[in-house]
N, CA, C and O atoms as CSV, one atom per row, in Angstrom:
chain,resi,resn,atom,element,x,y,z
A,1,UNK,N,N,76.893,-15.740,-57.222
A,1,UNK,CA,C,77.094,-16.641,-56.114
A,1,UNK,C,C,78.588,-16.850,-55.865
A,1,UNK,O,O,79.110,-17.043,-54.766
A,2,UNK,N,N,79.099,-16.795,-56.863
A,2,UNK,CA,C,80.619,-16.942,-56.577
A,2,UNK,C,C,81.656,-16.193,-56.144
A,2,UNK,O,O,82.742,-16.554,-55.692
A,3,UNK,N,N,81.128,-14.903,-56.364
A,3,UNK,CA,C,81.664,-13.865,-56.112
A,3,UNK,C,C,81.317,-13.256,-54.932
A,3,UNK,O,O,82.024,-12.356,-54.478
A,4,UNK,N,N,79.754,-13.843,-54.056
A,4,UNK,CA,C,80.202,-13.484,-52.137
A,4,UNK,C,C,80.765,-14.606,-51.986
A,4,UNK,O,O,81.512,-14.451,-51.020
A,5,UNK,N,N,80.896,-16.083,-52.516
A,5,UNK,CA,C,81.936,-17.048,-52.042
A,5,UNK,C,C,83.250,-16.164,-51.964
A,5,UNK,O,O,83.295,-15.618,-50.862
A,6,UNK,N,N,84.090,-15.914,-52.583
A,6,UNK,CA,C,85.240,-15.260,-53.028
A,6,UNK,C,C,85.617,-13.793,-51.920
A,6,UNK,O,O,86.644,-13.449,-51.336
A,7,UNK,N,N,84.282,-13.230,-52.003
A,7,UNK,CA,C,84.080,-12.380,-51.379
A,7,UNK,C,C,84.599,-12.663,-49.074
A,7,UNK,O,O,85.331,-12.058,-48.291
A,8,UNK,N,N,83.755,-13.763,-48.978
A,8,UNK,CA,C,83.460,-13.967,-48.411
A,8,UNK,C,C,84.897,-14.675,-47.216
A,8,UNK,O,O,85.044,-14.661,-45.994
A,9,UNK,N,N,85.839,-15.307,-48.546
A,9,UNK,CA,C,86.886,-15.633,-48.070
A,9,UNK,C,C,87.846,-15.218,-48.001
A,9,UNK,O,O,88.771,-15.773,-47.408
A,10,UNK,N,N,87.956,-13.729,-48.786
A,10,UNK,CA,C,88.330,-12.638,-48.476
A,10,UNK,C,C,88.268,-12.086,-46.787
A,10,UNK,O,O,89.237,-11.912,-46.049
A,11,UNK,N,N,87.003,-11.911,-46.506
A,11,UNK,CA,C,86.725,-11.021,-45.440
A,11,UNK,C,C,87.086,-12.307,-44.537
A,11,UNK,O,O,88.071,-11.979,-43.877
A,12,UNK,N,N,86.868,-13.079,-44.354
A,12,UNK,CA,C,87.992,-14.238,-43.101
A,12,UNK,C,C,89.473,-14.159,-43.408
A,12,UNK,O,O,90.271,-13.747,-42.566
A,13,UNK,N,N,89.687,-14.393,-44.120
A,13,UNK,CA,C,91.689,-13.486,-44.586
A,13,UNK,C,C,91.988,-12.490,-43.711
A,13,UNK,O,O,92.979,-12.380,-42.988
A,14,UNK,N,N,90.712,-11.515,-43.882
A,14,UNK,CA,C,91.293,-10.009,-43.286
A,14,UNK,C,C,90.988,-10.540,-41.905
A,14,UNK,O,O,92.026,-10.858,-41.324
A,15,UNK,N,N,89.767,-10.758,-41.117
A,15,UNK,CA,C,89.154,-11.294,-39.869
A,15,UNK,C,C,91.051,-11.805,-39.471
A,15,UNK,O,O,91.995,-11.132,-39.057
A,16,UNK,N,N,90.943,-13.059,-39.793
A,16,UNK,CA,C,92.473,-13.676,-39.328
A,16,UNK,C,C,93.902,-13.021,-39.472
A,16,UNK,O,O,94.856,-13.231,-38.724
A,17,UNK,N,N,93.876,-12.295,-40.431
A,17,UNK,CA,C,95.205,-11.142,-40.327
A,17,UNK,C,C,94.652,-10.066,-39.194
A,17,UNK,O,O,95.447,-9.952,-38.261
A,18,UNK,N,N,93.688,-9.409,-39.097
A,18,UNK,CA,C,93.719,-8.150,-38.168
A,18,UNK,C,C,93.693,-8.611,-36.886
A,18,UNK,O,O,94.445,-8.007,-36.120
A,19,UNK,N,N,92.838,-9.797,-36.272
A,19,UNK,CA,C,92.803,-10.404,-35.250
A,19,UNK,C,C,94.365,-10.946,-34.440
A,19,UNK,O,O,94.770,-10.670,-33.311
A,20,UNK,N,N,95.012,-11.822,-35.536
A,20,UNK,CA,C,96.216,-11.504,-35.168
A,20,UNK,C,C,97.085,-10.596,-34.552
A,20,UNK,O,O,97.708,-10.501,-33.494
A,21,UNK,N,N,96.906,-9.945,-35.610
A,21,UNK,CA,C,97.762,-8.410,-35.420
A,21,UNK,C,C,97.461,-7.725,-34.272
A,21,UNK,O,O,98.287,-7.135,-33.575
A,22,UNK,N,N,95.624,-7.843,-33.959
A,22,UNK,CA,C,95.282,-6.563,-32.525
A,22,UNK,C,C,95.830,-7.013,-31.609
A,22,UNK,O,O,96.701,-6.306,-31.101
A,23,UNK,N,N,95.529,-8.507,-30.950
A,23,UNK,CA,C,96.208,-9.876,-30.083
A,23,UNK,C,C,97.179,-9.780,-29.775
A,23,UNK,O,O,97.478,-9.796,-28.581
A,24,UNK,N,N,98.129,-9.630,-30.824
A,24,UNK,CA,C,99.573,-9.560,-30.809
A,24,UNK,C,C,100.055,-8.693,-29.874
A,24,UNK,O,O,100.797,-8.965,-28.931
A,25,UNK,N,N,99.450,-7.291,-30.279
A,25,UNK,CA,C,99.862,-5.979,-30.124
A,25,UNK,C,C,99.367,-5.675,-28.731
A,25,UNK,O,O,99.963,-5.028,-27.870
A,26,UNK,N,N,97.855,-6.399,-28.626
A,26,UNK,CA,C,97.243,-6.386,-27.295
A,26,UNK,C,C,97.941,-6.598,-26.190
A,26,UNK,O,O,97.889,-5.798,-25.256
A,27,UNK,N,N,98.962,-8.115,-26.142
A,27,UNK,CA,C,99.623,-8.850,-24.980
A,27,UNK,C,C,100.724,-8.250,-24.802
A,27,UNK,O,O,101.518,-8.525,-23.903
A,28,UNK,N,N,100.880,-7.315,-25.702
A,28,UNK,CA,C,102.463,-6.413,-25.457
A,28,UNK,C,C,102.119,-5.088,-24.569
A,28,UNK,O,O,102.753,-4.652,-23.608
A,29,UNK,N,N,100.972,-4.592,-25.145
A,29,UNK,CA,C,100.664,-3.300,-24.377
A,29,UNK,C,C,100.035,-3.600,-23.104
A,29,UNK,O,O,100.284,-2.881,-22.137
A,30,UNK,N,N,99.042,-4.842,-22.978
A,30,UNK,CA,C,98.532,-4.925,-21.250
A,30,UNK,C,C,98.490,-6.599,-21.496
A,30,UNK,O,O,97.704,-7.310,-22.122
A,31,UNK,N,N,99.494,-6.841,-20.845
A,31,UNK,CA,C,99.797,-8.616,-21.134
A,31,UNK,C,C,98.658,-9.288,-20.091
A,31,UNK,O,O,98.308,-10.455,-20.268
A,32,UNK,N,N,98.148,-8.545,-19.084
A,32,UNK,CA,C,97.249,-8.925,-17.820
A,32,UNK,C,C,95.791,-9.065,-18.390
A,32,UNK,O,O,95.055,-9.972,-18.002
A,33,UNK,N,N,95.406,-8.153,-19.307
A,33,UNK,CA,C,94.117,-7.767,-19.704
A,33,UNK,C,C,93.457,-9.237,-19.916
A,33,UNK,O,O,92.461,-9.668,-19.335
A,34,UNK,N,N,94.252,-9.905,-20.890
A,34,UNK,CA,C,93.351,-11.005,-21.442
A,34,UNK,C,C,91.969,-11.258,-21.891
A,34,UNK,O,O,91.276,-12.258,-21.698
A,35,UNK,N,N,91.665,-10.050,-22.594
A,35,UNK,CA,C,90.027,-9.554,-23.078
A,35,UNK,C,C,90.737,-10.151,-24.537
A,35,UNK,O,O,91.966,-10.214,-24.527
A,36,UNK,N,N,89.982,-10.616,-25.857
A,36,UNK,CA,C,90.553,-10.753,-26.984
A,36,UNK,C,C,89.858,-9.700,-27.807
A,36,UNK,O,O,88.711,-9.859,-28.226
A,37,UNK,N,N,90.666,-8.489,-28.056
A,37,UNK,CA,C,90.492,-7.799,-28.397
A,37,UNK,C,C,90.687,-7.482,-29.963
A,37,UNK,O,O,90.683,-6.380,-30.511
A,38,UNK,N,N,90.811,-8.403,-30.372
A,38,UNK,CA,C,90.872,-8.422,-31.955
A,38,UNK,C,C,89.441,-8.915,-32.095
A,38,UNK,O,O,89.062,-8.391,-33.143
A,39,UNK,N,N,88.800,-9.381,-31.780
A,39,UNK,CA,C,87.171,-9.603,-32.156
A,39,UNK,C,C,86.290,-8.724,-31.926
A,39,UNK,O,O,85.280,-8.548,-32.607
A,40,UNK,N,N,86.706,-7.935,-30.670
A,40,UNK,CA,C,86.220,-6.544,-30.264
A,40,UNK,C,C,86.336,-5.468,-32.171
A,40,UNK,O,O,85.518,-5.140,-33.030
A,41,UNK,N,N,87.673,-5.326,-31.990
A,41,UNK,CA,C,87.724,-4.472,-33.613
A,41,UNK,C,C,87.358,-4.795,-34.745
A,41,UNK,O,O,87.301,-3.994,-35.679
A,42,UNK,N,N,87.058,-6.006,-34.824
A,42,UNK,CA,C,86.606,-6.877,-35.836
A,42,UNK,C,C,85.250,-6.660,-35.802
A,42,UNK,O,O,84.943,-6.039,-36.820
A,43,UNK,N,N,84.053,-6.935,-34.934
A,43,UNK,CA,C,83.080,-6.904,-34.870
A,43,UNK,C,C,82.707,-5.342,-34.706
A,43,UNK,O,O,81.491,-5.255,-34.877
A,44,UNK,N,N,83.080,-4.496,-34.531
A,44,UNK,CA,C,82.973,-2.458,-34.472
A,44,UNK,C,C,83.034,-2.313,-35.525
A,44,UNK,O,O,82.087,-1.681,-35.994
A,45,UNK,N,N,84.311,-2.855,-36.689
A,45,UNK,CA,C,84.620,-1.803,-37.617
A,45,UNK,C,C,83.686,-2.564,-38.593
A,45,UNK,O,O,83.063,-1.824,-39.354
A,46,UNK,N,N,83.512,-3.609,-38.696
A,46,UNK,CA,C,82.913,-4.679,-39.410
A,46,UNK,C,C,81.418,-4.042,-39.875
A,46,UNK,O,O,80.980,-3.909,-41.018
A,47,UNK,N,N,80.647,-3.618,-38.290
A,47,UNK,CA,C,79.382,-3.403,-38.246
A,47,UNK,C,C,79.490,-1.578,-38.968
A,47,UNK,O,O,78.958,-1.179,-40.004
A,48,UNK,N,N,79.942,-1.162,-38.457
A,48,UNK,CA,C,80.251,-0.145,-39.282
A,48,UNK,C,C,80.268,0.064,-40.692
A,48,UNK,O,O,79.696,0.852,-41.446
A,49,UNK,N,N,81.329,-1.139,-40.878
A,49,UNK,CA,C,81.346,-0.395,-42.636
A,49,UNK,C,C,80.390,-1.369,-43.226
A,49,UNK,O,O,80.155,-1.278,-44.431
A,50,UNK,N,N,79.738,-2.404,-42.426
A,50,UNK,CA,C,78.059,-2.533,-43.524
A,50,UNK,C,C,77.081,-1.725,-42.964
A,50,UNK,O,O,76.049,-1.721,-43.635
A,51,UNK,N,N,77.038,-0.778,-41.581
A,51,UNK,CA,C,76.177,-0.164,-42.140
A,51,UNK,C,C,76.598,1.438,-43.443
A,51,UNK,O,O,75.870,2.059,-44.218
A,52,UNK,N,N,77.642,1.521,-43.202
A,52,UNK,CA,C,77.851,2.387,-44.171
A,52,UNK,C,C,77.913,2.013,-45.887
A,52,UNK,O,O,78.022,2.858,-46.774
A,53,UNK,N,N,77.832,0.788,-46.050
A,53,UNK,CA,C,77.861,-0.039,-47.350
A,53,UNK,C,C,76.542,0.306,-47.753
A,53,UNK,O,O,76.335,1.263,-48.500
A,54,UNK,N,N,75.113,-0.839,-47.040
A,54,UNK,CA,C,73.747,-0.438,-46.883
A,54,UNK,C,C,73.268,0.939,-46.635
A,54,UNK,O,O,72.089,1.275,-46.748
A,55,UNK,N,N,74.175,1.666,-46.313
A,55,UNK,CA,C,73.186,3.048,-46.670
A,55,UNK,C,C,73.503,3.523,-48.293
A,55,UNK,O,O,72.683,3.901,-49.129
A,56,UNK,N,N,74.723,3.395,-48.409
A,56,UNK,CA,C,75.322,4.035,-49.630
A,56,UNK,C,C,74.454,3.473,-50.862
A,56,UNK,O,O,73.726,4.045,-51.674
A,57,UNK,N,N,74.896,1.840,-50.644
A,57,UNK,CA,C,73.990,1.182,-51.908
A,57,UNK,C,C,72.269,1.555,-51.702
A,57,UNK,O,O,71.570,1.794,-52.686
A,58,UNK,N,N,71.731,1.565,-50.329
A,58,UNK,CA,C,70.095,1.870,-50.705
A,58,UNK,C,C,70.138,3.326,-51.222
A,58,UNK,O,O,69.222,3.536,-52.018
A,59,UNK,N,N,71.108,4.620,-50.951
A,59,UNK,CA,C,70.685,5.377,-51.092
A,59,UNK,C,C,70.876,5.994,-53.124
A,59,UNK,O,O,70.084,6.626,-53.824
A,60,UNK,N,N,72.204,5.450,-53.426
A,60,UNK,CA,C,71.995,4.895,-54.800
A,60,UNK,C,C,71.285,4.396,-55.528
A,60,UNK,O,O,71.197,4.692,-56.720
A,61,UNK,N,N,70.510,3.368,-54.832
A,61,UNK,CA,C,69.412,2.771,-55.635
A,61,UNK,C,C,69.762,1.369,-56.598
A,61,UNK,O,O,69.132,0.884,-57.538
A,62,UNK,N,N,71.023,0.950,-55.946
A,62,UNK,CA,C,71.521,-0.189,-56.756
A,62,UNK,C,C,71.989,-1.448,-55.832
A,62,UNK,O,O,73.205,-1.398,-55.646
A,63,UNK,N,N,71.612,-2.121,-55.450
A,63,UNK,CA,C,71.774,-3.493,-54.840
A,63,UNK,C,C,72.485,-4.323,-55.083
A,63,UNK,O,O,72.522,-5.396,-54.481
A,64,UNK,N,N,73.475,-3.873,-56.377
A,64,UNK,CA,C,74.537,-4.868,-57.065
A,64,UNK,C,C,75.594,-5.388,-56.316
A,64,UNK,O,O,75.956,-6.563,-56.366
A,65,UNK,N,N,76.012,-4.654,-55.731
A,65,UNK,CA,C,76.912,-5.196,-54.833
A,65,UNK,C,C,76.835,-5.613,-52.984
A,65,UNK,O,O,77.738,-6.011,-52.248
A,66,UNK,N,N,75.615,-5.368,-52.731
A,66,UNK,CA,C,74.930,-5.288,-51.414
A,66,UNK,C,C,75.372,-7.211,-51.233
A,66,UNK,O,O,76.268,-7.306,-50.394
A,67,UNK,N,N,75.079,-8.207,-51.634
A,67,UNK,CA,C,75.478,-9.274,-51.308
A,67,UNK,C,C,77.067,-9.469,-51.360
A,67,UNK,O,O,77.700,-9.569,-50.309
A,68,UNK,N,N,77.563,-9.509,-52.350
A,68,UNK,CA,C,78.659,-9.663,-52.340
A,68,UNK,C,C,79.560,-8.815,-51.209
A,68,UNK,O,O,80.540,-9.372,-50.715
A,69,UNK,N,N,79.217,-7.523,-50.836
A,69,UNK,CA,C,80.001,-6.781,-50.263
A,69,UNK,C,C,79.542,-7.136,-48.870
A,69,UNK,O,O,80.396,-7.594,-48.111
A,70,UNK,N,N,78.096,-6.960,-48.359
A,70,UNK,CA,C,77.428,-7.408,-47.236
A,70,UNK,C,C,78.018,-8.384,-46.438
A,70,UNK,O,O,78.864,-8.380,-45.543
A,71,UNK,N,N,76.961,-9.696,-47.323
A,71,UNK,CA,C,77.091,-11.361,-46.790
A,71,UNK,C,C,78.349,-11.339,-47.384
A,71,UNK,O,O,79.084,-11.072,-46.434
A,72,UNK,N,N,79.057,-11.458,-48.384
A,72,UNK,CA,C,80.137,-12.161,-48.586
A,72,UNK,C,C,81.045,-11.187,-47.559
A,72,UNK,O,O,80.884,-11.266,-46.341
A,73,UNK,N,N,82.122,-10.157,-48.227
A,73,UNK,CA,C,83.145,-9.510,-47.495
A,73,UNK,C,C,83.037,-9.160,-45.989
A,73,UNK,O,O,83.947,-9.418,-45.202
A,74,UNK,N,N,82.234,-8.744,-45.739
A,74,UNK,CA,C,81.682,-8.410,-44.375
A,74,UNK,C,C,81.185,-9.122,-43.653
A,74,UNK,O,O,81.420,-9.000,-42.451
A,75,UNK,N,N,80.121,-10.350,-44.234
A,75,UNK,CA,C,79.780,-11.590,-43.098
A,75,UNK,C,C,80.807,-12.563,-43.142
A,75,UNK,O,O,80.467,-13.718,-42.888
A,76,UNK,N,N,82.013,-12.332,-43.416
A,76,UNK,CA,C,83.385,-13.302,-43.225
A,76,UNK,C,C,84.064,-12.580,-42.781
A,76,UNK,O,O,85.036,-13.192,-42.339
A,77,UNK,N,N,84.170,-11.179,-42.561
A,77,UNK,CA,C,84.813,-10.794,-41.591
A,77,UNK,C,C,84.698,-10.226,-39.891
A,77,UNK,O,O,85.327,-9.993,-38.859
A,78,UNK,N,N,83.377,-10.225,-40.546
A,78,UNK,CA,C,82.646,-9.998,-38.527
A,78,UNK,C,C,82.308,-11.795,-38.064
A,78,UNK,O,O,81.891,-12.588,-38.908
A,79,UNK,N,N,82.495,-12.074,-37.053
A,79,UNK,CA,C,82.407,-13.106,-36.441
A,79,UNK,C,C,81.511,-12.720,-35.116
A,79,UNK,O,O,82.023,-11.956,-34.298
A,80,UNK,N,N,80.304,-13.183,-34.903
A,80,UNK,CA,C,79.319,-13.468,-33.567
A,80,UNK,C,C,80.171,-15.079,-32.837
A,80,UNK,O,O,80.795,-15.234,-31.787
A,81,UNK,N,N,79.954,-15.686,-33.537
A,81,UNK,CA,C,80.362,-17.365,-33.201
A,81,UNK,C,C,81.382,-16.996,-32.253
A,81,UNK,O,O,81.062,-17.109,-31.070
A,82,UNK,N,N,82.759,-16.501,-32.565
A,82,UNK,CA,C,83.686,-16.369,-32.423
A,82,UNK,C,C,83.820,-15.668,-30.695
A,82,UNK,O,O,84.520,-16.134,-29.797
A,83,UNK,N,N,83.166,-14.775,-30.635
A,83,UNK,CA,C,82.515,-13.586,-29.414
A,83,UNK,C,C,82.275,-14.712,-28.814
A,83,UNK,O,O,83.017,-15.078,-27.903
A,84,UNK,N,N,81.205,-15.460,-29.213
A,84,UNK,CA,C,80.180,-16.179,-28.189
A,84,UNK,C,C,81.536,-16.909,-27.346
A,84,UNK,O,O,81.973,-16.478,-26.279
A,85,UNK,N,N,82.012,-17.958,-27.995
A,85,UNK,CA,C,83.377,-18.596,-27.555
A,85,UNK,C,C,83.852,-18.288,-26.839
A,85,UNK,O,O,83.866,-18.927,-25.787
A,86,UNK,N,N,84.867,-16.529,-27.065
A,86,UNK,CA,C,85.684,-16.292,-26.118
A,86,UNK,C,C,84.887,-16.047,-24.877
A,86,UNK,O,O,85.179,-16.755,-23.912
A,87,UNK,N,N,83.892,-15.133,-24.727
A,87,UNK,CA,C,82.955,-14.848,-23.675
A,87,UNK,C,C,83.013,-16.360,-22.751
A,87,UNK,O,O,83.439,-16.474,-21.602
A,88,UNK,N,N,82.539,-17.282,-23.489
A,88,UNK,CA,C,82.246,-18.748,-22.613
A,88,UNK,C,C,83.497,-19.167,-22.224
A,88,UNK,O,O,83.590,-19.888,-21.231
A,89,UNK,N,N,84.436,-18.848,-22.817
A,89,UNK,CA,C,86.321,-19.092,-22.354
A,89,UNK,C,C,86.181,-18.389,-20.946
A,89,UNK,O,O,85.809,-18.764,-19.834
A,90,UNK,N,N,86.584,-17.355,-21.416
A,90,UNK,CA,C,86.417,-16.208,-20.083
A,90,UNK,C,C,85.796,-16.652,-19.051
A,90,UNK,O,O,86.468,-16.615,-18.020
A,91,UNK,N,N,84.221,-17.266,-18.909
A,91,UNK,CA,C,83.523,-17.841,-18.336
A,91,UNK,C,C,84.086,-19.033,-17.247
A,91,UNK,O,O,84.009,-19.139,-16.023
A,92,UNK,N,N,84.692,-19.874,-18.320
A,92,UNK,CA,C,85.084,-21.284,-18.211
A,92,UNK,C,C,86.354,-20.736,-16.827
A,92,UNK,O,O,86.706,-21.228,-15.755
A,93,UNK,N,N,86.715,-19.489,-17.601
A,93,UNK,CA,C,87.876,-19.329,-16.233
A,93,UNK,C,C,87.949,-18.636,-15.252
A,93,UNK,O,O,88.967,-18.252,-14.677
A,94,UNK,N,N,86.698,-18.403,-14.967
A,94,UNK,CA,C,86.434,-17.587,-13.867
A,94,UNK,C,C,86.435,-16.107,-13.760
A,94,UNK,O,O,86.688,-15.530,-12.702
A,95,UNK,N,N,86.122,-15.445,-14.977
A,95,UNK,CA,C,86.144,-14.620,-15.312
A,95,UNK,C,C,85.135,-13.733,-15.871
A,95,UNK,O,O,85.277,-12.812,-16.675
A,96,UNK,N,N,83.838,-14.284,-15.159
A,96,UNK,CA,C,82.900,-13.324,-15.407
A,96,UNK,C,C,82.508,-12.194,-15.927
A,96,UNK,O,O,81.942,-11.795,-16.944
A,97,UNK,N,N,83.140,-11.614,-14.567
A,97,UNK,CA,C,82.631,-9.688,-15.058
A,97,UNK,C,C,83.161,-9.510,-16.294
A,97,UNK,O,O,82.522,-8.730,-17.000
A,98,UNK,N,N,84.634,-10.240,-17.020
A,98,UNK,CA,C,85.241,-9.667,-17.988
A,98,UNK,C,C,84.517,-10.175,-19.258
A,98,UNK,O,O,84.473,-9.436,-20.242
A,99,UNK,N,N,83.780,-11.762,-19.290
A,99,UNK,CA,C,83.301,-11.962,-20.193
A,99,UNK,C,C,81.951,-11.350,-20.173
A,99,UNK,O,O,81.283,-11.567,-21.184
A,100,UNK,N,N,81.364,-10.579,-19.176
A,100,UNK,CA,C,80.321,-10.274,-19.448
A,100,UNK,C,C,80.486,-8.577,-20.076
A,100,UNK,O,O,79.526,-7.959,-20.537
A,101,UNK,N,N,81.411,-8.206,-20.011
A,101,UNK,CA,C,82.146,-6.385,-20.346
A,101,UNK,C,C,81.850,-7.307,-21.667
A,101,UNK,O,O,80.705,-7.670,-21.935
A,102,UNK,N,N,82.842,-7.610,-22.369
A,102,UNK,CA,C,83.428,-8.611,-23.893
A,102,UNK,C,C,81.734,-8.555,-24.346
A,102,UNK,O,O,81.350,-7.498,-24.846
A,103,UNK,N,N,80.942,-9.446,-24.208
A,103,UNK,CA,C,79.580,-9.592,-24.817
A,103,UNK,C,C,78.964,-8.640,-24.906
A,103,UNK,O,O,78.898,-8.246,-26.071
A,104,UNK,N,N,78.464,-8.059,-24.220
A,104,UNK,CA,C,77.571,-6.650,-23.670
A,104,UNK,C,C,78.231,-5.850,-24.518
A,104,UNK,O,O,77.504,-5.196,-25.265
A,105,UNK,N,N,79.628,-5.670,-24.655
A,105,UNK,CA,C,79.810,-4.427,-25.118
A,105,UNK,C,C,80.237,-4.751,-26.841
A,105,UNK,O,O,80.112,-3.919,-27.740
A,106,UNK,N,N,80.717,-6.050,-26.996
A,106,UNK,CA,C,80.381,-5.915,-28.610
A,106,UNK,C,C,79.343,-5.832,-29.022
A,106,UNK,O,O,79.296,-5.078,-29.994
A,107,UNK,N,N,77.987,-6.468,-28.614
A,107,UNK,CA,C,77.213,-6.286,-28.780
A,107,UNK,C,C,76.368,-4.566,-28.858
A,107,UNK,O,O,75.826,-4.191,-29.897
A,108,UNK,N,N,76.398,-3.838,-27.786
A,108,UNK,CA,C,76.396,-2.732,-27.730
A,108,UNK,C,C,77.104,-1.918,-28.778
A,108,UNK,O,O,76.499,-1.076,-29.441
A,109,UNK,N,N,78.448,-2.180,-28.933
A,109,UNK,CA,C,79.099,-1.007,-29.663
A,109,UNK,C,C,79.237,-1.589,-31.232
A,109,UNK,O,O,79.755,-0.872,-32.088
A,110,UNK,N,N,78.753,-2.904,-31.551
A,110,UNK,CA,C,78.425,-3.304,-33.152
A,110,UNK,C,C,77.185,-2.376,-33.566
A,110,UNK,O,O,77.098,-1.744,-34.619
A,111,UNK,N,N,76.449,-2.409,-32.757
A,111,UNK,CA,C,74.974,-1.962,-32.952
A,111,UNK,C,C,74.987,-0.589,-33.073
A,111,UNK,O,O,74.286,-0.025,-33.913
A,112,UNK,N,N,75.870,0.131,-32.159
A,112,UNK,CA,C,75.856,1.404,-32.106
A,112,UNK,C,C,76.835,2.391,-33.616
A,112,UNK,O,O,76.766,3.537,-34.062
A,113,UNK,N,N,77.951,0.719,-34.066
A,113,UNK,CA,C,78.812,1.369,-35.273
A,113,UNK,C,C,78.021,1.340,-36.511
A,113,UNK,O,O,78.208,2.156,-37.413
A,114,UNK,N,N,76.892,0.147,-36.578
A,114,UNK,CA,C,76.119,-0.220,-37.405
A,114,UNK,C,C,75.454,0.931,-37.703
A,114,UNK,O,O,75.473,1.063,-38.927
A,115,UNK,N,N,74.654,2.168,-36.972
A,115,UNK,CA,C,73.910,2.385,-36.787
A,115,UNK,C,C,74.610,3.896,-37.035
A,115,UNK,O,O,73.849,4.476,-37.809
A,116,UNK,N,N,75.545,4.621,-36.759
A,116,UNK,CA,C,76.766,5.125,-37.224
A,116,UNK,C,C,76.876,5.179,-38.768
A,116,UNK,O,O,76.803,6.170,-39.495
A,117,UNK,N,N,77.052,3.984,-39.069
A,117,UNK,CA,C,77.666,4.026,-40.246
A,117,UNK,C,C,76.277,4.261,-41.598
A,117,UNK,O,O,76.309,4.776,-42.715
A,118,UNK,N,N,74.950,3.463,-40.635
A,118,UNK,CA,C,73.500,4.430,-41.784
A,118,UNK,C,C,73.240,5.661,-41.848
A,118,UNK,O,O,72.679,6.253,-42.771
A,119,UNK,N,N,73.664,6.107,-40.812
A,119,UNK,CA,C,73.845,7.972,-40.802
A,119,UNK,C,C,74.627,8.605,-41.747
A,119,UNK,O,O,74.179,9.399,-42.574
A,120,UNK,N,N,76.038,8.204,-41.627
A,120,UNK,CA,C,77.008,8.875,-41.946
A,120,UNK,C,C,76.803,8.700,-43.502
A,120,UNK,O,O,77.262,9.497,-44.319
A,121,UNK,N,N,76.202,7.783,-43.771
A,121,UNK,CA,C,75.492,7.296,-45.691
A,121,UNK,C,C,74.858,7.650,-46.123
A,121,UNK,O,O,74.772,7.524,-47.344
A,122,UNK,N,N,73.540,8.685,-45.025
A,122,UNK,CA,C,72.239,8.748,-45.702
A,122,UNK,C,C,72.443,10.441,-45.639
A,122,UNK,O,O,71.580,11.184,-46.106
């Protein structure tokens, strides 16, 4: 238990350093865009490397680290909550079509890295 705690506050560390960093880098390269695109990479690479975690560990046959690495590292570093927010930001400012691109497509392309990453394991 302590160790997806640990785990867990780990993967929000990284969430808040990379998010930073994409943001940062984002408003320099298209300062107009205003999509938050650090939750975009966060939630792709996130879904990705648990599904590539969950294939590896089912296909091993060992579950030892499936929580800790899963729920802890990985469900602290992908954020839904976070999506939902900016989307309703976006919203709040009149910005529809863009919050509806933002939802739709993390949604879409989590699912699609998720799904990626059980292949590339099994």
């Amino acid at each position: 238990m302590m160790l997806i705690a640990l785990a867990g506050g780990l993967g929000a560390l990284l969430r808040f350093l990379v998010d930073g960093w994409v943001n940062a880098r984002a408003r320099a390269w298209v300062p107009r865009l205003g999509a938050p695109l650090g939750t975009v990479l966060i939630n792709v690479t996130g879904s990705l490397l648990l599904g590539l975690a969950v294939g590896w560990l089912i296909g091993a046959g060992d579950d030892t680290w499936a929580l800790p690495i899963g729920t802890g590292l990985l469900g602290g570093y992908t954020t839904f909550s976070t999506a939902s927010v900016e989307a309703a930001r976006l919203i709040l400012a009149g910005r529809g079509l863009l919050a509806t691109l933002h939802a739709g497509g993390i949604l879409l392309a989590s699912v699609g890295a998720a799904a990626l990453g059980l292949w590339l394991a099994s």
